[in-house]
PAGU-555943 format. One record per residue (C-alpha): z, x, y; residue in three letters. Coordinates in steps of 0.02 Angstrom, whole numbers, padded with zeros to 5 digits, always signed. Layout:
ZXYALA;...
This chain:
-01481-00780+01199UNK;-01327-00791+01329UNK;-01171-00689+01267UNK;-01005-00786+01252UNK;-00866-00674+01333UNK;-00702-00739+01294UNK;-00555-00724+01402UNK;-00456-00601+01287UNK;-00595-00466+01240UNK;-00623-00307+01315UNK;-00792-00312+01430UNK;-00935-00216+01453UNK;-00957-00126+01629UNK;-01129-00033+01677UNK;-01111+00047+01831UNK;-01271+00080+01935UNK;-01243+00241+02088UNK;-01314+00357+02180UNK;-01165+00465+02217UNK;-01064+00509+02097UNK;-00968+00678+02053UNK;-01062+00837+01952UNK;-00894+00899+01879UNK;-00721+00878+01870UNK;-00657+00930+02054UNK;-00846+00925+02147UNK;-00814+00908+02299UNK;-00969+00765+02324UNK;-00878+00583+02367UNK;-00794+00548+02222UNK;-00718+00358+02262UNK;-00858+00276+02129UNK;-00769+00370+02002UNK;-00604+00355+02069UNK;-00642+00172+02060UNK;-00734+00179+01882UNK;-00592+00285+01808UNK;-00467+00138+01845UNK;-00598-00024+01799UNK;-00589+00074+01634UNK;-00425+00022+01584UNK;-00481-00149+01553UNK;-00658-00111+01530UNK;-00800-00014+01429UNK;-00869+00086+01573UNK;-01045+00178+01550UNK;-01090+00253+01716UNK;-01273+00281+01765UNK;-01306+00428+01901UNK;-01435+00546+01953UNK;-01428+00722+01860UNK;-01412+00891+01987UNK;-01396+01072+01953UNK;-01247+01110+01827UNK;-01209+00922+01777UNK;-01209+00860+01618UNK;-01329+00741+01570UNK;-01202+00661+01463UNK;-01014+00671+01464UNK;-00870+00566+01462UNK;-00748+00574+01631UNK;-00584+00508+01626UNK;-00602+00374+01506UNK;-00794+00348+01598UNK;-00953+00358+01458UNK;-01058+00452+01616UNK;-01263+00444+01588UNK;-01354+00569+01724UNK;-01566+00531+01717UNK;-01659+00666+01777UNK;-01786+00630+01892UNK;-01880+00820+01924UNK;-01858+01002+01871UNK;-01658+01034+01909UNK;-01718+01179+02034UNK;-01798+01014+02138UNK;-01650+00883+02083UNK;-01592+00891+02240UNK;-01611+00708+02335UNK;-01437+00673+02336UNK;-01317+00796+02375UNK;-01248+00901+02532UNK;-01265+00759+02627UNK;-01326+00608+02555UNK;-01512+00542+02526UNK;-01540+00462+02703UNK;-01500+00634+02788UNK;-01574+00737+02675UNK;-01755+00637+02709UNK;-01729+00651+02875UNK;-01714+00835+02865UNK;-01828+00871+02739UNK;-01999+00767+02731UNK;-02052+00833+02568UNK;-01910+00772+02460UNK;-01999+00600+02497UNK;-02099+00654+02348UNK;-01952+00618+02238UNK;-01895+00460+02278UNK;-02015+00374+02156UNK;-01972+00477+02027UNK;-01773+00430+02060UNK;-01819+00245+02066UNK;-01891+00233+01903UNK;-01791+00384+01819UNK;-01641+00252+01880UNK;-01745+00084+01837UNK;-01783+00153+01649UNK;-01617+00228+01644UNK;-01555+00049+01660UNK;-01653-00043+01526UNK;-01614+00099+01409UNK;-01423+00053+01433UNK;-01455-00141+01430UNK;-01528-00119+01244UNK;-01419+00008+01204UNK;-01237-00015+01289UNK;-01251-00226+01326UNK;-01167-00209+01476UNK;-01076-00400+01527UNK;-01085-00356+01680UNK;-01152-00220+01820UNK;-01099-00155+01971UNK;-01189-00084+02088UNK;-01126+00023+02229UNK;-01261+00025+02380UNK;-01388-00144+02424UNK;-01540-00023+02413UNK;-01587+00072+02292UNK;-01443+00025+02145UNK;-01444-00129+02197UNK;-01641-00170+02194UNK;-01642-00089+02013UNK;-01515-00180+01962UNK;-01597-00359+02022UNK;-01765-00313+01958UNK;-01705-00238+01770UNK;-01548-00322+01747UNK;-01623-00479+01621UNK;-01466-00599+01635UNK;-01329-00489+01651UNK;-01212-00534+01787UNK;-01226-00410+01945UNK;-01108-00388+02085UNK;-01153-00253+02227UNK;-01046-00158+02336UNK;-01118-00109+02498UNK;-01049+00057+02586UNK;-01116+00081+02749UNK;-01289+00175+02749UNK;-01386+00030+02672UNK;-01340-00079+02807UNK;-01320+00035+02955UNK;-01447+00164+02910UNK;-01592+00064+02829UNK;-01660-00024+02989UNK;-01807-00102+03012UNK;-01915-00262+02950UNK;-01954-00182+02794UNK;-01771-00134+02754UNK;-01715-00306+02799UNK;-01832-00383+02686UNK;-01786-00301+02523UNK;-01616-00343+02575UNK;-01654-00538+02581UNK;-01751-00529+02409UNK;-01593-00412+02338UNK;-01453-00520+02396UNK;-01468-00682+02334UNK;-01499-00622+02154UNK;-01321-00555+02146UNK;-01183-00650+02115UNK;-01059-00565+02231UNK;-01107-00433+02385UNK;-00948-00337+02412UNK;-00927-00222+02561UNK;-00800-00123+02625UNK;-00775-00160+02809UNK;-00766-00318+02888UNK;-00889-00235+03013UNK;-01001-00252+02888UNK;-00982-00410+02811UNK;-01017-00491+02999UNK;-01189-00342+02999UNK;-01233-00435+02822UNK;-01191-00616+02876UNK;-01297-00595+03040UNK;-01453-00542+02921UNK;-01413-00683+02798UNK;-01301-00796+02853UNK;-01270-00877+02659UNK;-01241-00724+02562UNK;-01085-00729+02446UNK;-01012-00596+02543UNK;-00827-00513+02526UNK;-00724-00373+02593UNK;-00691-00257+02464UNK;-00624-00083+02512UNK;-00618+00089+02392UNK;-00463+00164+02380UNK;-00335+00269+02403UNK;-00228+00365+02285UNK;-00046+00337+02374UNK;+00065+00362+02232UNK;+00029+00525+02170UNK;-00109+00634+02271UNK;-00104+00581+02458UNK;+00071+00569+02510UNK;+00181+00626+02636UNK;+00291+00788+02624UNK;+00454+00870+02706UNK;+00351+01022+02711UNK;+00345+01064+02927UNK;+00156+01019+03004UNK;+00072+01144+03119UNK;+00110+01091+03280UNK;-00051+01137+03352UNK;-00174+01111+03192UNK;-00334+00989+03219UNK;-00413+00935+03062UNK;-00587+00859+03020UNK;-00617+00836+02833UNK;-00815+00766+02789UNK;-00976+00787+02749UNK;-01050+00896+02923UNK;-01200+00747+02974UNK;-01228+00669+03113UNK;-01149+00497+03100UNK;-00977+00600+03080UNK;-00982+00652+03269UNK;-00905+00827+03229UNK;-01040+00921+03375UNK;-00926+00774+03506UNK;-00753+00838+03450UNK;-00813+01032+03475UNK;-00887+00964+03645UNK;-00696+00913+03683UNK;-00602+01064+03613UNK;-00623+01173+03771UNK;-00525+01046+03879UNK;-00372+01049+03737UNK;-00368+01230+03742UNK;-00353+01219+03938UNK;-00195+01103+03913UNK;-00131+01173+03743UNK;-00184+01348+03725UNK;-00127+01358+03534UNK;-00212+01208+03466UNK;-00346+01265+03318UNK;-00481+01161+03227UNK;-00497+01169+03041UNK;-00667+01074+02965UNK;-00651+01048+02789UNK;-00830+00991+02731UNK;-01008+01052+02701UNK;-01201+00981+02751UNK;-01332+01014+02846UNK;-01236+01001+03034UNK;-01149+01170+02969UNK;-01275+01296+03066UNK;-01283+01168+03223UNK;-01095+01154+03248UNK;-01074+01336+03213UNK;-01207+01381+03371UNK;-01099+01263+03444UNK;-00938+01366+03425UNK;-01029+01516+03460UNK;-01097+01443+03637UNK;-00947+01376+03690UNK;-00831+01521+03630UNK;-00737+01448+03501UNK;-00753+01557+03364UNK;-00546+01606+03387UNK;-00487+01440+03375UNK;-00614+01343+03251UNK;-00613+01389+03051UNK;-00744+01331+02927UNK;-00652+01319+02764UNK;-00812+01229+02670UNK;-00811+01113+02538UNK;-00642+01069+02470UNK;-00582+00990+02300UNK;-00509+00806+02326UNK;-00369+00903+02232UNK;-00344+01020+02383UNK;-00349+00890+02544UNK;-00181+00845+02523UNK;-00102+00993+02593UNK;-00214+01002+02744UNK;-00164+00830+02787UNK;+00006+00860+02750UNK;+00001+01017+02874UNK;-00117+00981+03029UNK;-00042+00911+03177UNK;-00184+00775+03197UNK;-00313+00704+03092UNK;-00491+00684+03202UNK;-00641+00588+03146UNK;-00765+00550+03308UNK;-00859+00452+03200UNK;-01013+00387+03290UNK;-01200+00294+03287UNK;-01300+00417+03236UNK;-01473+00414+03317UNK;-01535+00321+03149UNK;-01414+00176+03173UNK;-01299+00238+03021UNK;-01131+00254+03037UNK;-00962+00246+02939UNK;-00941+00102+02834UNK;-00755+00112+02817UNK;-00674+00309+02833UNK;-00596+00335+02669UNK;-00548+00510+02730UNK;-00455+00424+02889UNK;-00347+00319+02763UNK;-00317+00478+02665UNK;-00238+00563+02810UNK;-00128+00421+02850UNK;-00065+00409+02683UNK;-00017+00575+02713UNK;+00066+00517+02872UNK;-00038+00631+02983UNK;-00079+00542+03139UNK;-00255+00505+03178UNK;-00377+00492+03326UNK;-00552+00428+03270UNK;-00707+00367+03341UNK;-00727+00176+03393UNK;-00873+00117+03280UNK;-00856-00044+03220UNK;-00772-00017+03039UNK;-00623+00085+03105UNK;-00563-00091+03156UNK;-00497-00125+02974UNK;-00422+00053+02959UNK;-00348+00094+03138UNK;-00247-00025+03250UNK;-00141+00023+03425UNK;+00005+00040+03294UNK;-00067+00144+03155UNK;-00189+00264+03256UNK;-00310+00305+03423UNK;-00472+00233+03429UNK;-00576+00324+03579UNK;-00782+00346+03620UNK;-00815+00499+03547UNK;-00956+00529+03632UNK;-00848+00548+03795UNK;-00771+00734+03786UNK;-00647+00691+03922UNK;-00580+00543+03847UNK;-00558+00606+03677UNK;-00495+00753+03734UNK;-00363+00673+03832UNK;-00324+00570+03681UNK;-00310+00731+03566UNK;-00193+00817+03711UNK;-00059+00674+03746UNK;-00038+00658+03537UNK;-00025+00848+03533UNK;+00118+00833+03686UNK;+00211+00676+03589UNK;+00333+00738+03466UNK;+00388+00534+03461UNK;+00219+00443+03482UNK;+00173+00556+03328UNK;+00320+00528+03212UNK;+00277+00306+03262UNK;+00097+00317+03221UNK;+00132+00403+03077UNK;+00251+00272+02988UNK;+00145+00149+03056UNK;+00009+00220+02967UNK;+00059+00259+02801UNK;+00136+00074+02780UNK;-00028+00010+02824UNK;-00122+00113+02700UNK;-00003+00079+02566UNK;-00036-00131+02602UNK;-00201-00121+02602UNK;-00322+00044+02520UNK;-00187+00082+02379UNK;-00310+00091+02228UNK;-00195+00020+02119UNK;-00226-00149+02219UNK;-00416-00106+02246UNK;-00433-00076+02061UNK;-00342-00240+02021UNK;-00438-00344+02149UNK;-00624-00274+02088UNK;-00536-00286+01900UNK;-00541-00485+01921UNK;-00691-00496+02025UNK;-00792-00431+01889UNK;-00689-00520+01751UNK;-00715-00662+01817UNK;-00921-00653+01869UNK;-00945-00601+01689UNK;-00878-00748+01622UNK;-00957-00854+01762UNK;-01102-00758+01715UNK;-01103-00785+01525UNK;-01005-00958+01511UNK;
């Protein structure tokens, strides 16, 4: 029988992901939880993950009831992290082998928490797989999905497309979070209930500006190290700002499974004096390396795969911060950078970015504009407070819809 939820009751949220953090401070992508943490002011929020190596299977984030399945021995629990499932399949043939197991550790996962938790409503972050478990186990609980980027961009094919027509029209909203995307959905399926829904951005506490003096001659990439971020073009460029500004230094702030490629690539280009590795960082530590660097760079590209960024939560981090930014023109920096809030350049073309990277670095003025620009922009439109509000009501209201 269909559950009445009343206007004035406190609802049930299951959460369905694939990325979520270990631990408190992991440095994994963390904006599912960031966006979890906030839905749980107004609602019960049971999150359902995959388990890894030093997680809990059960603990409670934040105000967030977290459930972790396991899906193989820990030792082999290892689909989903340092750099996402799609890369590490591409890069590893044999963890193939555990995708069924994640499936249906996920799909029973689910059922147990319908019969146990009643969830009103769920919300599932990626089309394919979350969303696919969700439609097929969900019985009539309301779903919305929110699409990121790699289920659209990096699941090509007729096979891919497919599941995505048989996934989409069982849920009630498809949220994504670029208007790039939305137009990649609509052109698959022209009548899905599509909207643009961004994650967020922490501007009134963690990623905010400072009086503290930037390096004048600091470069800073913060992100997983795959191909789709474009790093290998930006090292490609560095010898050509050295020629022009001898001083200028890179600092990458990330980990994955580019990390030996880019490093031959500083070795064979003779970099090693003016590019540091600092690894994996804390979301609690990023806000003084935005705060310091000179310019924020993110050559984001089309990896050979088709994936790219859905949206560049890291780019609106750094302009919250009011550091400048130069990034990569795929189609979902659009939403983020404009001629008043940023650069938008081919990454793939060294001299171009270069040049882009040297006239910021010489533009005391130009830097100081974008800046302000910037941080405005982000406040307007990624604040999570907003996000949070805006996803608050969306799933309010399809519960209700849902259950009337």
């Amino acid at each position: 029988m269909t559950e009445q939820v009343g206007h004035g009751e406190r609802l049930r949220l299951l959460v369905l992901t694939s990325t979520y953090p270990r631990w408190a401070g992991d440095p994994e992508p963390g904006f599912v939880h960031e966006l979890s943490q906030r839905l749980a002011e107004t609602f019960d929020v049971r999150v359902i993950g995959p388990h890894a190596a030093g997680a809990l299977v059960r603990e409670r984030l934040d105000g967030v009831d977290i459930h972790r399945y396991r899906y193989a021995p820990v030792a082999l629990e290892t689909l989903v992290n340092h750099g996402g499932i799609l890369t590490n399949l591409k890069r590893s043939i044999w963890k193939w082998l555990l995708v069924p197991t994640f499936l249906a550790g996920q799909y029973l996962a689910l059922r147990k928490a319908l019969r146990e938790f009643r969830p009103q409503v769920i919300h599932a972050h990626w089309l394919l797989p979350q969303g696919l478990i969700a439609a097929l186990g969900r019985q009539d609980v309301p779903l919305v999905a929110t699409s990121h980027g790699a289920d659209l961009f990096g699941l090509r094919g007729k096979w891919f497309a497919r599941l995505r027509r048989w996934v989409v029209p069982r849920i009630s909203v498809v949220t994504l979070v670029s208007e790039a995307m939305r137009q990649r959905l609509l052109a698959e399926q022209p009548h899905a209930n599509a909207l643009v829904m961004s994650m967020g951005v922490d501007v009134r506490e963690r990623f905010v500006p400072t009086a503290v003096e930037r390096n004048p001659a600091e470069l800073l990439f913060v992100g997983r190290l795959v191909e789709k971020k474009g790093l290998h073009h930006l090292l490609h460029a560095l010898p050509q700002v050295i020629a022009e500004c001898p001083g200028a230094r890179l600092t990458i702030a990330g980990f994955g499974p580019e990390r030996e490629r880019l490093e031959r690539i500083v070795a064979e280009l003779d970099l090693k004096a003016h590019v540091d590795f600092v690894g994996a960082m804390p979301q609690s530590s990023l806000p003084a390396l935005y705060q310091r660097a000179a310019i924020f760079v993110a050559p984001f590209i089309e990896a050979d795969d088709g994936d790219q960024e859905g949206l560049g939560l890291v780019v609106a981090e750094a302009m919250a911060c009011g550091c400048p930014v130069i990034v990569g023109n795929v189609p979902a920096t659009q939403d983020l950078v404009d001629a008043s809030s940023g650069i938008r350049v081919p990454a793939s073309d060294h001299a171009q970015l270069a040049r882009a990277i040297v006239a910021l670095l010489s533009d005391d003025e130009e830097r100081a504009r974008i800046s302000g620009h910037a941080r405005a922009h982000v406040e307007q439109r990624y604040s999570w407070d907003a996000v949070a509000e805006r996803y608050s009501r969306l799933l309010a209201d399809v519960a209700r819809a849902g259950h009337a």
